[in-house]
mmJSON file of the N, C-alpha and C atoms, coordinates in Angstrom:
{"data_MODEL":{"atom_site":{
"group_PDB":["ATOM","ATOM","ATOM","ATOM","ATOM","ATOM","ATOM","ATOM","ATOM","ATOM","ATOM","ATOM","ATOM","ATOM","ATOM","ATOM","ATOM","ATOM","ATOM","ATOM","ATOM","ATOM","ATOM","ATOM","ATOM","ATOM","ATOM","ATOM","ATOM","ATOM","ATOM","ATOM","ATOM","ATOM","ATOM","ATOM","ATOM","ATOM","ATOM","ATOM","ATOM","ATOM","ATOM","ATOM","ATOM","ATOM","ATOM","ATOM","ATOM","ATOM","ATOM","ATOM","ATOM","ATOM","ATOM","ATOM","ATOM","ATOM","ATOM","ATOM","ATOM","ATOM","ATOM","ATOM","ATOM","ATOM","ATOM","ATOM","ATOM","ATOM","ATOM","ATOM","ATOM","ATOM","ATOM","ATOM","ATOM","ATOM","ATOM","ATOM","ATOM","ATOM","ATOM","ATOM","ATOM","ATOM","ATOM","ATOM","ATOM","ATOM","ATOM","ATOM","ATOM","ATOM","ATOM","ATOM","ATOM","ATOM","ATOM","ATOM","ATOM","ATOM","ATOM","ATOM","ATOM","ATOM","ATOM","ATOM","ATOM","ATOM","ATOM","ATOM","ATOM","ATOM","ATOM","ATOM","ATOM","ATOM","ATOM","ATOM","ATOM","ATOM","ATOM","ATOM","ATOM","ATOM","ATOM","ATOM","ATOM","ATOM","ATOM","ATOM","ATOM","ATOM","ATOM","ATOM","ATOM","ATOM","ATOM","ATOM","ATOM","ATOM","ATOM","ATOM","ATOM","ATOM","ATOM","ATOM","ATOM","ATOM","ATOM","ATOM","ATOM","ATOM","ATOM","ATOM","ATOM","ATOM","ATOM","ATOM","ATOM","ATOM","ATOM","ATOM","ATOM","ATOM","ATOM","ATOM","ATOM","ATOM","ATOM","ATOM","ATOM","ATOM","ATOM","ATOM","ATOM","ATOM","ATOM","ATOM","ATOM","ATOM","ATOM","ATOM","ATOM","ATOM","ATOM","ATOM","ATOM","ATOM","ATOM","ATOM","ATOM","ATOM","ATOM","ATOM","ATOM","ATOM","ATOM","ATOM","ATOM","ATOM","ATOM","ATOM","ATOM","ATOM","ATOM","ATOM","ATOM","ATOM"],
"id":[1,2,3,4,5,6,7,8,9,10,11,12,13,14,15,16,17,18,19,20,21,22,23,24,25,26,27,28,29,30,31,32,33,34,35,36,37,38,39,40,41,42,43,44,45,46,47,48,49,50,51,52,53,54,55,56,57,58,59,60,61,62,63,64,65,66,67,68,69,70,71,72,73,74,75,76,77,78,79,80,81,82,83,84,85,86,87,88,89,90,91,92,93,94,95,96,97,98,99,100,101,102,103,104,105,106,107,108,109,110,111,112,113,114,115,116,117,118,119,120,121,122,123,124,125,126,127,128,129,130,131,132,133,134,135,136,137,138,139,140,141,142,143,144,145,146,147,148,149,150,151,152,153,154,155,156,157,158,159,160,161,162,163,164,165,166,167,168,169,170,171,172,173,174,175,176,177,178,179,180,181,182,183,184,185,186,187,188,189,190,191,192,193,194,195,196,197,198,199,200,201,202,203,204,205,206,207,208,209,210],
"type_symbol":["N","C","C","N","C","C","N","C","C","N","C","C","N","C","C","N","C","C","N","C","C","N","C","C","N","C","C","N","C","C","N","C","C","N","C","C","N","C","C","N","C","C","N","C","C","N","C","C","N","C","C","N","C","C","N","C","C","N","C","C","N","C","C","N","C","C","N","C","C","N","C","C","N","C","C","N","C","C","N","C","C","N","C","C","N","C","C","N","C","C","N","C","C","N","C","C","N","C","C","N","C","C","N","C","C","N","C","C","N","C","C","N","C","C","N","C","C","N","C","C","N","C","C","N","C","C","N","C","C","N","C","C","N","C","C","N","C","C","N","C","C","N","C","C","N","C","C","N","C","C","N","C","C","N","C","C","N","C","C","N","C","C","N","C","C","N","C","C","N","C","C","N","C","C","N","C","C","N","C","C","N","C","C","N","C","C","N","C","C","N","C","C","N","C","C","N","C","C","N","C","C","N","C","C","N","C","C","N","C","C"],
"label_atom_id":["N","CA","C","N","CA","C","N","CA","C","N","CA","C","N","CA","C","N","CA","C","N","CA","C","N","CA","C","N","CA","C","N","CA","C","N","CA","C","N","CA","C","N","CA","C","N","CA","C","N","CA","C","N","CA","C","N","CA","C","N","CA","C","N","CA","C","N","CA","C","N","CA","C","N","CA","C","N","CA","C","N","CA","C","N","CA","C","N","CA","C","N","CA","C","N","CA","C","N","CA","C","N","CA","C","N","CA","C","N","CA","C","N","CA","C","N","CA","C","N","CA","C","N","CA","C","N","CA","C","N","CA","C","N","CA","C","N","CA","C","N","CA","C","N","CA","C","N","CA","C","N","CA","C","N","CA","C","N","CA","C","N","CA","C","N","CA","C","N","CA","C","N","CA","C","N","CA","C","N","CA","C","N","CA","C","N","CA","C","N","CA","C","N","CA","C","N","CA","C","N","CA","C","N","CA","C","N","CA","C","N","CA","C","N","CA","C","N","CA","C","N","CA","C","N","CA","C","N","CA","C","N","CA","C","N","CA","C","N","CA","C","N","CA","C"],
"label_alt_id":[null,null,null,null,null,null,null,null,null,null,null,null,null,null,null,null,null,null,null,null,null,null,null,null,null,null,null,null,null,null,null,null,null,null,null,null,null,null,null,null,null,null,null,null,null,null,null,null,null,null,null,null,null,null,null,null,null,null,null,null,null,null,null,null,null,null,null,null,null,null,null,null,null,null,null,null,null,null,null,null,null,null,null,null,null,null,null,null,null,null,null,null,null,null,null,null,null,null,null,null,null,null,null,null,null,null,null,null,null,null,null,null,null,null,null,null,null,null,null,null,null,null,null,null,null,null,null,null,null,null,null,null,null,null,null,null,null,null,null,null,null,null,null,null,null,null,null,null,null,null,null,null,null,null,null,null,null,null,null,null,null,null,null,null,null,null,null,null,null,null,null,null,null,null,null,null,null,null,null,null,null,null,null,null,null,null,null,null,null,null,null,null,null,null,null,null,null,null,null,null,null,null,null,null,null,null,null,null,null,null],
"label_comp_id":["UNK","UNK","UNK","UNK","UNK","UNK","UNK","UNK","UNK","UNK","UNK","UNK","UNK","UNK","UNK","UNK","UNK","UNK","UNK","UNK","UNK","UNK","UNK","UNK","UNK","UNK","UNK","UNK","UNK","UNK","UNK","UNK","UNK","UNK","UNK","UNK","UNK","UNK","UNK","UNK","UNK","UNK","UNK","UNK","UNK","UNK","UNK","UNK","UNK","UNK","UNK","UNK","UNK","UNK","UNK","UNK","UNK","UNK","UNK","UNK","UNK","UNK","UNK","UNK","UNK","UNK","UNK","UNK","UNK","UNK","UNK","UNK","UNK","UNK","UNK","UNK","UNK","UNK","UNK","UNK","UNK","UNK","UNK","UNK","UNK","UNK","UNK","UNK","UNK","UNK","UNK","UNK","UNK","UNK","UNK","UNK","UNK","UNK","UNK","UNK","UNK","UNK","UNK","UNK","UNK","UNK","UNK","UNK","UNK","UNK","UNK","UNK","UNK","UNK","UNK","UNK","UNK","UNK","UNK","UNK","UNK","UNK","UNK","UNK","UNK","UNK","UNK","UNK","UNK","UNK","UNK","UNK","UNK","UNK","UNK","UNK","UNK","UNK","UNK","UNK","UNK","UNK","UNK","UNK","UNK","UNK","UNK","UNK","UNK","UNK","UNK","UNK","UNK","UNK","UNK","UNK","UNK","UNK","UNK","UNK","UNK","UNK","UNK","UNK","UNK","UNK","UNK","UNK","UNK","UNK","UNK","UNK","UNK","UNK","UNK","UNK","UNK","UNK","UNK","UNK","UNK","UNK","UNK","UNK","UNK","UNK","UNK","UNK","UNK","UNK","UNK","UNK","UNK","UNK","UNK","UNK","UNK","UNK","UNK","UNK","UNK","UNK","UNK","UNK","UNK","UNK","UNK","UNK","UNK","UNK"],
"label_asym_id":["A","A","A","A","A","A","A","A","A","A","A","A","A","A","A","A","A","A","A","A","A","A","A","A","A","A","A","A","A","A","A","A","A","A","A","A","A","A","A","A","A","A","A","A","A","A","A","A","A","A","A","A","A","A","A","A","A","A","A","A","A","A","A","A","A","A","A","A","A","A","A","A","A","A","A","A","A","A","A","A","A","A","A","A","A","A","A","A","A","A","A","A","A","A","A","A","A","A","A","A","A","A","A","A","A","A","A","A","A","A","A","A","A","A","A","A","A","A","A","A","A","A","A","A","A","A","A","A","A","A","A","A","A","A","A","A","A","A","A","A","A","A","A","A","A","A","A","A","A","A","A","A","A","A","A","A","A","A","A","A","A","A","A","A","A","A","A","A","A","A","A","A","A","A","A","A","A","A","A","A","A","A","A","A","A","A","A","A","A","A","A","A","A","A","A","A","A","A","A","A","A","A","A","A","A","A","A","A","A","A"],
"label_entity_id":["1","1","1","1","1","1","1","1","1","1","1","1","1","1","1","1","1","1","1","1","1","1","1","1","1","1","1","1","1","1","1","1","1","1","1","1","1","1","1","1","1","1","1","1","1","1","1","1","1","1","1","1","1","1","1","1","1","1","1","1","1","1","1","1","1","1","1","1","1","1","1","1","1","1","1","1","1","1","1","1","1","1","1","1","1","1","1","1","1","1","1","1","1","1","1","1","1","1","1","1","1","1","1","1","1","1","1","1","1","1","1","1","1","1","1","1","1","1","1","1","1","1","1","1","1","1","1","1","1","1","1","1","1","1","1","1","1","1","1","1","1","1","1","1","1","1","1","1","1","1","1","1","1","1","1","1","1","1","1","1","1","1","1","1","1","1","1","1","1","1","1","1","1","1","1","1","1","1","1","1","1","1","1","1","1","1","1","1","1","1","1","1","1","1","1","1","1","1","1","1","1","1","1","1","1","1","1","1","1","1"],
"label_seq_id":[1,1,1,2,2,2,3,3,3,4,4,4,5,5,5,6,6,6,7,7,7,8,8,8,9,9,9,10,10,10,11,11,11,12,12,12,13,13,13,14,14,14,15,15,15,16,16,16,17,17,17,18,18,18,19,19,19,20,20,20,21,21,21,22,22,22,23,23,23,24,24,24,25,25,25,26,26,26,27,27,27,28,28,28,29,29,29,30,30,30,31,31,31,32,32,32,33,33,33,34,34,34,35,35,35,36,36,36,37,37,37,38,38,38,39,39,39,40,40,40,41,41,41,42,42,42,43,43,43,44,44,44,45,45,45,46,46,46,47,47,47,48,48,48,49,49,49,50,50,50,51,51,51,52,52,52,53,53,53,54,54,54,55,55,55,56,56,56,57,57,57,58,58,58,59,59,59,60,60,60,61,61,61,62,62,62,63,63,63,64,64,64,65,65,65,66,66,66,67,67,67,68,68,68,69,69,69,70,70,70],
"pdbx_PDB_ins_code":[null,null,null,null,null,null,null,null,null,null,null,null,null,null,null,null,null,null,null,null,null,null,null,null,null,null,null,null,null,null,null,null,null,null,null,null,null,null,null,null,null,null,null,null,null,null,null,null,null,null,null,null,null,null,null,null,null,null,null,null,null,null,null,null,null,null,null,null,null,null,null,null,null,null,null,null,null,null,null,null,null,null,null,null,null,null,null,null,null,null,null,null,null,null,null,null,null,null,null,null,null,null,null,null,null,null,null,null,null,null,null,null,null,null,null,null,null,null,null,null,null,null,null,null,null,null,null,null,null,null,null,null,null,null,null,null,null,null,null,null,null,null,null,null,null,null,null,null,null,null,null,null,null,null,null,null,null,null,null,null,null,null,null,null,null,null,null,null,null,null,null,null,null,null,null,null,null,null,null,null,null,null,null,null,null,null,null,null,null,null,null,null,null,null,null,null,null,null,null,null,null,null,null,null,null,null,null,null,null,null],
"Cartn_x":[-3.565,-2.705,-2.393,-2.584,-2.613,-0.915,-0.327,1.238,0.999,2.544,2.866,3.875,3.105,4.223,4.978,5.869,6.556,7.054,5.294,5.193,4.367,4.374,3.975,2.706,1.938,0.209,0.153,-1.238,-1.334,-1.854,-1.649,-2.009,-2.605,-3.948,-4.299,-3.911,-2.887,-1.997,-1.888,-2.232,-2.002,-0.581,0.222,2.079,2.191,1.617,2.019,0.944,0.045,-1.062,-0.255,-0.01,0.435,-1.367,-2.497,-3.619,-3.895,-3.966,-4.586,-5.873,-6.032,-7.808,-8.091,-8.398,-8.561,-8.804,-8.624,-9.042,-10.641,-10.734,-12.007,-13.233,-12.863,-13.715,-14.018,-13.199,-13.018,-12.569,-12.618,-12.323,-11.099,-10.403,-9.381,-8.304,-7.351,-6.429,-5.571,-4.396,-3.783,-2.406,-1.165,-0.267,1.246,1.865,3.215,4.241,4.742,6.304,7.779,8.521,9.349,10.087,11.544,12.669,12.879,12.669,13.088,14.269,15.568,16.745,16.985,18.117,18.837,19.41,18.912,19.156,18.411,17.203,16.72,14.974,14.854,13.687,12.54,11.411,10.183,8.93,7.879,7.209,5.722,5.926,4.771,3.972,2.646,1.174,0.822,0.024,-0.468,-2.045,-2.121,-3.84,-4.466,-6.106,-6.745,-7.032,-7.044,-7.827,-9.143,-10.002,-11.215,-12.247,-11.326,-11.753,-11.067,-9.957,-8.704,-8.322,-8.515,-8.181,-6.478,-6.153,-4.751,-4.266,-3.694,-3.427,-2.202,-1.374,0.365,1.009,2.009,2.805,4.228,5.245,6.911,7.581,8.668,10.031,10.894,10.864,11.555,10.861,9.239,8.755,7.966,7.985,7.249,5.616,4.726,3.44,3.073,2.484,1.75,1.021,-0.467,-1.634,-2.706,-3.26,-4.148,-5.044,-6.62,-7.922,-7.885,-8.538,-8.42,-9.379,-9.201,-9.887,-11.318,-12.075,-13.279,-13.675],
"Cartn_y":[12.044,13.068,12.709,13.575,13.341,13.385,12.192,12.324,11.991,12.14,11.338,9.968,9.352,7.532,7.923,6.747,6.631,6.91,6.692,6.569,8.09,8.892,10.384,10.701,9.607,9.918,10.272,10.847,11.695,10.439,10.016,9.102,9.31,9.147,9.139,8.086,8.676,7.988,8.712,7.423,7.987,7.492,8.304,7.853,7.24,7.818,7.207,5.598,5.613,3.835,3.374,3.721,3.083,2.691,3.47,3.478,3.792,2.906,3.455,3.486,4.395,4.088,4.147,2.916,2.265,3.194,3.387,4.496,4.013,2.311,2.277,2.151,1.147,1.114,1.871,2.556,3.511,3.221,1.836,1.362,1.512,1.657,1.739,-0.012,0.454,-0.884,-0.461,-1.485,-1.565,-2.094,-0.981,-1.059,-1.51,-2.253,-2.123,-2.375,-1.254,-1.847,-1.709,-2.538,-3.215,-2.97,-2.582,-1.836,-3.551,-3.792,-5.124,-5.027,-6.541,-6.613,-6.699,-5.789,-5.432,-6.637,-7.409,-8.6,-9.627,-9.622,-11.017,-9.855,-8.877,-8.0,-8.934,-8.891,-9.255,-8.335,-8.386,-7.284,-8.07,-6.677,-6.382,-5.571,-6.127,-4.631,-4.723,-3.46,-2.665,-3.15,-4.153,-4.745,-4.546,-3.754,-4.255,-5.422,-5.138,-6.735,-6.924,-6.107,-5.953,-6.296,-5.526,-5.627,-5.75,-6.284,-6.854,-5.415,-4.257,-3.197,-3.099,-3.11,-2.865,-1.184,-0.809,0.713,0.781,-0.044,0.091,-0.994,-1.053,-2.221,-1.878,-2.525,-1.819,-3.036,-2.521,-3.901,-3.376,-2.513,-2.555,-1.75,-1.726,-2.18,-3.203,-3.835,-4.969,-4.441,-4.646,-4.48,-5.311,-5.588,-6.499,-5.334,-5.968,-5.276,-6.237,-5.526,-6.34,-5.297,-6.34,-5.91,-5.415,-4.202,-3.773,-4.677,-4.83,-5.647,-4.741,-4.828,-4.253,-3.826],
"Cartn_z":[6.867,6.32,4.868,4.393,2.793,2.475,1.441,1.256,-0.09,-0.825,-1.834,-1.578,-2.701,-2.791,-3.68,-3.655,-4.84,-6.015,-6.59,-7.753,-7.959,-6.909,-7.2,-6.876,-6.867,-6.34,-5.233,-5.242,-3.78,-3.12,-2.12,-1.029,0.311,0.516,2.177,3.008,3.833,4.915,6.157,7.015,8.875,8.663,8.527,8.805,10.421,11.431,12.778,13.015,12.194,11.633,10.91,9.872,8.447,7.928,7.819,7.665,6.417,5.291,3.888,3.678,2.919,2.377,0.861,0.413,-0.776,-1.807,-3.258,-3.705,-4.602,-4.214,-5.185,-4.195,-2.902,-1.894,-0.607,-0.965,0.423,1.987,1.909,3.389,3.094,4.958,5.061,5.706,5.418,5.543,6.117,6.885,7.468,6.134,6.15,4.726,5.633,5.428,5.822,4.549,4.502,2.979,3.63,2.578,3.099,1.846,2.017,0.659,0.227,-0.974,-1.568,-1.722,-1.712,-1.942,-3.182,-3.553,-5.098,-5.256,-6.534,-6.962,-6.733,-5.836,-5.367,-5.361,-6.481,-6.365,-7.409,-7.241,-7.757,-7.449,-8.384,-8.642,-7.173,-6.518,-5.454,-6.343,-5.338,-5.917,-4.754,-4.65,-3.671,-3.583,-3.359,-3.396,-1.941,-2.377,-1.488,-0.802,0.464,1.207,0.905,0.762,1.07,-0.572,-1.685,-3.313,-3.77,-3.532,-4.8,-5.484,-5.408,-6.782,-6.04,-7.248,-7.249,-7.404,-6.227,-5.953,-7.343,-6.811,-7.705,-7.735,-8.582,-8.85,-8.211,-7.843,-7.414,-7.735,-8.183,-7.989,-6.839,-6.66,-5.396,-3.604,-4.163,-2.752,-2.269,-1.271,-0.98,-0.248,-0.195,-0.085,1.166,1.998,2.743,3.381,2.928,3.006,4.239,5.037,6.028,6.694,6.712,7.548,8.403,8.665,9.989,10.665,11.882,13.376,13.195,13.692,13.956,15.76],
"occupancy":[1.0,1.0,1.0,1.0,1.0,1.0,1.0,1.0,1.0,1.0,1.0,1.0,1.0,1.0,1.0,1.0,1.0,1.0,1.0,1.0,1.0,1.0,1.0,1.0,1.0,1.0,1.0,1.0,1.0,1.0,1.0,1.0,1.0,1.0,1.0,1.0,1.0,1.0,1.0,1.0,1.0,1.0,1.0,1.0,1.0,1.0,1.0,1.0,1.0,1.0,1.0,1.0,1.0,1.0,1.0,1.0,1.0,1.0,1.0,1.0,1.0,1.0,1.0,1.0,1.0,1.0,1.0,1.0,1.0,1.0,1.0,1.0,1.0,1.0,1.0,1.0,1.0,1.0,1.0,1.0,1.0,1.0,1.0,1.0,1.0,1.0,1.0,1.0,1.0,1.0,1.0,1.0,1.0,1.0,1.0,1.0,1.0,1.0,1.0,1.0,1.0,1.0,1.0,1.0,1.0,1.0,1.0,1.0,1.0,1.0,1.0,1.0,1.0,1.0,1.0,1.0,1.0,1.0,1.0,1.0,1.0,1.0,1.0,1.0,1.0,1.0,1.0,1.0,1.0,1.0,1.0,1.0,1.0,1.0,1.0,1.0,1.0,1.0,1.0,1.0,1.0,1.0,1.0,1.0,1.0,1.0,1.0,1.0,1.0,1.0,1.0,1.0,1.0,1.0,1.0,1.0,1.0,1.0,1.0,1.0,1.0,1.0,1.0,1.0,1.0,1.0,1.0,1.0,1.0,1.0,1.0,1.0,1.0,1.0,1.0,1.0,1.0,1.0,1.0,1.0,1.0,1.0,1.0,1.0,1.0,1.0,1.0,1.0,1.0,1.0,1.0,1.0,1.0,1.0,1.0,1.0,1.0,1.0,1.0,1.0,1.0,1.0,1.0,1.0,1.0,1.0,1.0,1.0,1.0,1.0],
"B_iso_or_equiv":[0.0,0.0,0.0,0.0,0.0,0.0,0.0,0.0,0.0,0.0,0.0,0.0,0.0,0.0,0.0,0.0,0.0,0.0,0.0,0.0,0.0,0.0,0.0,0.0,0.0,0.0,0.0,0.0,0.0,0.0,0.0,0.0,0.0,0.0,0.0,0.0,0.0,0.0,0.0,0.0,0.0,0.0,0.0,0.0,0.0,0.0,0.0,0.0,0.0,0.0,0.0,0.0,0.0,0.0,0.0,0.0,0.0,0.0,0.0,0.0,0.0,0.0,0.0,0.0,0.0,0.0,0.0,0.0,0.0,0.0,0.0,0.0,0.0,0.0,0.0,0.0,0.0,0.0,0.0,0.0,0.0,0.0,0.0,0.0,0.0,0.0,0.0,0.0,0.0,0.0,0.0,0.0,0.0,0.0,0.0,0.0,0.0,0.0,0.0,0.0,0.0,0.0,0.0,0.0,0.0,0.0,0.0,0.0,0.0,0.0,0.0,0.0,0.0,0.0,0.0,0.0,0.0,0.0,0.0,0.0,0.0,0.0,0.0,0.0,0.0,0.0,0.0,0.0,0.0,0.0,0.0,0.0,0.0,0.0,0.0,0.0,0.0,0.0,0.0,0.0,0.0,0.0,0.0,0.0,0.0,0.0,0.0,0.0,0.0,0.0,0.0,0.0,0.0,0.0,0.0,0.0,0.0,0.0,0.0,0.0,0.0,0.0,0.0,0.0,0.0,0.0,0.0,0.0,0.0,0.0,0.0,0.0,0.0,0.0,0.0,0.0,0.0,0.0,0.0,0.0,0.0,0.0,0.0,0.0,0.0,0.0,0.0,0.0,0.0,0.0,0.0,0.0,0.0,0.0,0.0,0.0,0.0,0.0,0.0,0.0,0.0,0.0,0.0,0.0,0.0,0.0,0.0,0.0,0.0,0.0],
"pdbx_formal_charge":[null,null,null,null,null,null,null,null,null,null,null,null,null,null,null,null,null,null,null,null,null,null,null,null,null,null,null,null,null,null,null,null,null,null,null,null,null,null,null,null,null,null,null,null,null,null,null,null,null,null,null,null,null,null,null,null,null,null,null,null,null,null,null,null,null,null,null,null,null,null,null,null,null,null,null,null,null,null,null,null,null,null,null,null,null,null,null,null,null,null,null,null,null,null,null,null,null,null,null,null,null,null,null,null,null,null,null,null,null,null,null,null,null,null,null,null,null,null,null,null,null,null,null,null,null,null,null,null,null,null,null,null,null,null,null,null,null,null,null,null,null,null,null,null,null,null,null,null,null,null,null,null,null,null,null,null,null,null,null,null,null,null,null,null,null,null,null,null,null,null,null,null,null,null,null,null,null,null,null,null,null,null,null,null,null,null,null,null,null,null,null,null,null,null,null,null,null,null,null,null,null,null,null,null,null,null,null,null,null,null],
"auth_seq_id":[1,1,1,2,2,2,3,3,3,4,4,4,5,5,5,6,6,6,7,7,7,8,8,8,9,9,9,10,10,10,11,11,11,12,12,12,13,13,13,14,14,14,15,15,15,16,16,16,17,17,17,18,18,18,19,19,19,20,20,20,21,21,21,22,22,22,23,23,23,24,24,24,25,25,25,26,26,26,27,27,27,28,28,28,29,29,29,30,30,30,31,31,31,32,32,32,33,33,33,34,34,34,35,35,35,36,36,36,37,37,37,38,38,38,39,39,39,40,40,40,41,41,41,42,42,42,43,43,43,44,44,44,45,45,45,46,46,46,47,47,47,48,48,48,49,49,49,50,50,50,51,51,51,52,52,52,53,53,53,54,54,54,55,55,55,56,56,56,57,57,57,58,58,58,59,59,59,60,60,60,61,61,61,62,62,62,63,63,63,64,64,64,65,65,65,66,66,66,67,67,67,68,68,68,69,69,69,70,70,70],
"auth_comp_id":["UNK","UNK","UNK","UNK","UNK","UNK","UNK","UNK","UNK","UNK","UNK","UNK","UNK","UNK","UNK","UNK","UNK","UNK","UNK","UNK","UNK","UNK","UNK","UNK","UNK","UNK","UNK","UNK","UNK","UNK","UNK","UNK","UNK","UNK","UNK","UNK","UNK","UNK","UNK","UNK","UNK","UNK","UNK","UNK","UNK","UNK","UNK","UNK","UNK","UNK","UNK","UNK","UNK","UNK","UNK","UNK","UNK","UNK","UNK","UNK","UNK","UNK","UNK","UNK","UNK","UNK","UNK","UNK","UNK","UNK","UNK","UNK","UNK","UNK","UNK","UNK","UNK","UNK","UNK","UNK","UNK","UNK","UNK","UNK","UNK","UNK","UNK","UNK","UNK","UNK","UNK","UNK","UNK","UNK","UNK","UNK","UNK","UNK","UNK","UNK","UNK","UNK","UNK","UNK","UNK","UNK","UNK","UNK","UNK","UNK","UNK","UNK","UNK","UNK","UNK","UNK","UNK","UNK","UNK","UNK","UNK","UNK","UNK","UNK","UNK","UNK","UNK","UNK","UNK","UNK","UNK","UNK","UNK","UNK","UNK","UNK","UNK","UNK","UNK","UNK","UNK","UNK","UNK","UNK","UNK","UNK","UNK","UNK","UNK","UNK","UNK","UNK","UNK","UNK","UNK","UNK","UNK","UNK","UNK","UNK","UNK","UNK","UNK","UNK","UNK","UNK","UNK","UNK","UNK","UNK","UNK","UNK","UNK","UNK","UNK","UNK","UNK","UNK","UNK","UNK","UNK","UNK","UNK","UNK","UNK","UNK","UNK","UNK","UNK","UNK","UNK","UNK","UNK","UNK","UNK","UNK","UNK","UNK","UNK","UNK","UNK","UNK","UNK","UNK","UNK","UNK","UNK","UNK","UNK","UNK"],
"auth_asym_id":["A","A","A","A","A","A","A","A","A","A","A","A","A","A","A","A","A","A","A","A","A","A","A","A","A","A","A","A","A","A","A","A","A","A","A","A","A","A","A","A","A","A","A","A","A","A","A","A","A","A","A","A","A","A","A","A","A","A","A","A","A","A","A","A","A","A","A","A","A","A","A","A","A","A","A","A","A","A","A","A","A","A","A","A","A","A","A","A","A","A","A","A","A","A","A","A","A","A","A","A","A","A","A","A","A","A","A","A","A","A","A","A","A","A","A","A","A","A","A","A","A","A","A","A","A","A","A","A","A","A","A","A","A","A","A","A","A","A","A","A","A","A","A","A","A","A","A","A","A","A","A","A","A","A","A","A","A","A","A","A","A","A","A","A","A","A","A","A","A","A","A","A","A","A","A","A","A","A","A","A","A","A","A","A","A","A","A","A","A","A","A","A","A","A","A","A","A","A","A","A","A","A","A","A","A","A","A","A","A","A"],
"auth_atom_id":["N","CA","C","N","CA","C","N","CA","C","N","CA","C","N","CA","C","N","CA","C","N","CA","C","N","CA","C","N","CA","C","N","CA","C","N","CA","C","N","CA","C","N","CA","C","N","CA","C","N","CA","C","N","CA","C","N","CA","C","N","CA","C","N","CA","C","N","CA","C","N","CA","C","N","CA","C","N","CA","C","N","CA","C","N","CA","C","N","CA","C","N","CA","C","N","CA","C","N","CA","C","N","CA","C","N","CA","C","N","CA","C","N","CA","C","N","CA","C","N","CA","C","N","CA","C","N","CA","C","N","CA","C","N","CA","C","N","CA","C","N","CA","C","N","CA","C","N","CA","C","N","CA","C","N","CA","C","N","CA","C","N","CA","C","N","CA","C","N","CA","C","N","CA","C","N","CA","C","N","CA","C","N","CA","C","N","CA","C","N","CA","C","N","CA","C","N","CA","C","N","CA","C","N","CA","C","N","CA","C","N","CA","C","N","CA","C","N","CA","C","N","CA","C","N","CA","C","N","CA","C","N","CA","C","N","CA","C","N","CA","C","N","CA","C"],
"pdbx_PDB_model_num":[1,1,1,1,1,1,1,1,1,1,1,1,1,1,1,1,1,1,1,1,1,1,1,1,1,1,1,1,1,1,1,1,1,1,1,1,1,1,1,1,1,1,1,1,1,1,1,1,1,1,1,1,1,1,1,1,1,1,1,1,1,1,1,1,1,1,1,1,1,1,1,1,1,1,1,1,1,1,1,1,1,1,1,1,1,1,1,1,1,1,1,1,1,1,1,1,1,1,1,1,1,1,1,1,1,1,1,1,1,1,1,1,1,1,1,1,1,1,1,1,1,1,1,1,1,1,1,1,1,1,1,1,1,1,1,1,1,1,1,1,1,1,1,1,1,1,1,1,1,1,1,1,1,1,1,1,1,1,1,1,1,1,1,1,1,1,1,1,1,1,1,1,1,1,1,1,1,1,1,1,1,1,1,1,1,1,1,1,1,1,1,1,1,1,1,1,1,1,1,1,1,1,1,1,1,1,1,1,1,1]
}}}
């Protein structure tokens, strides 16, 4: 299901997976974010597992990105 993030881009996301699909490699990943704490925030990116391309940067979301199983 096609959404918007954040940062306004259109995003392909299974909302009930949390299923991304890369915008340089096309495979899809497994995304979980997490609201960073006000005051103790540091800069997350949105990196592939698979090719390193970096989707986005956030200070106040956390990123953890992982392979899907086969």
């Amino acid at each position: 299901m096609p959404m918007y993030d954040e940062n306004g881009d259109l995003k392909e996301l299974e909302i009930e997976t949390n299923i991304v699909t890369c915008k340089n490699c096309r495979k899809k990943y497994k995304q979980l974010t997490f609201e960073q704490i006000p005051g103790f925030r540091d800069m997350s990116e949105d990196e592939c597992p698979y090719c390193g391309f970096i989707h986005h940067k956030s200070m106040s979301i956390d990123y953890s990105n992982y392979k899907l199983e086969d």
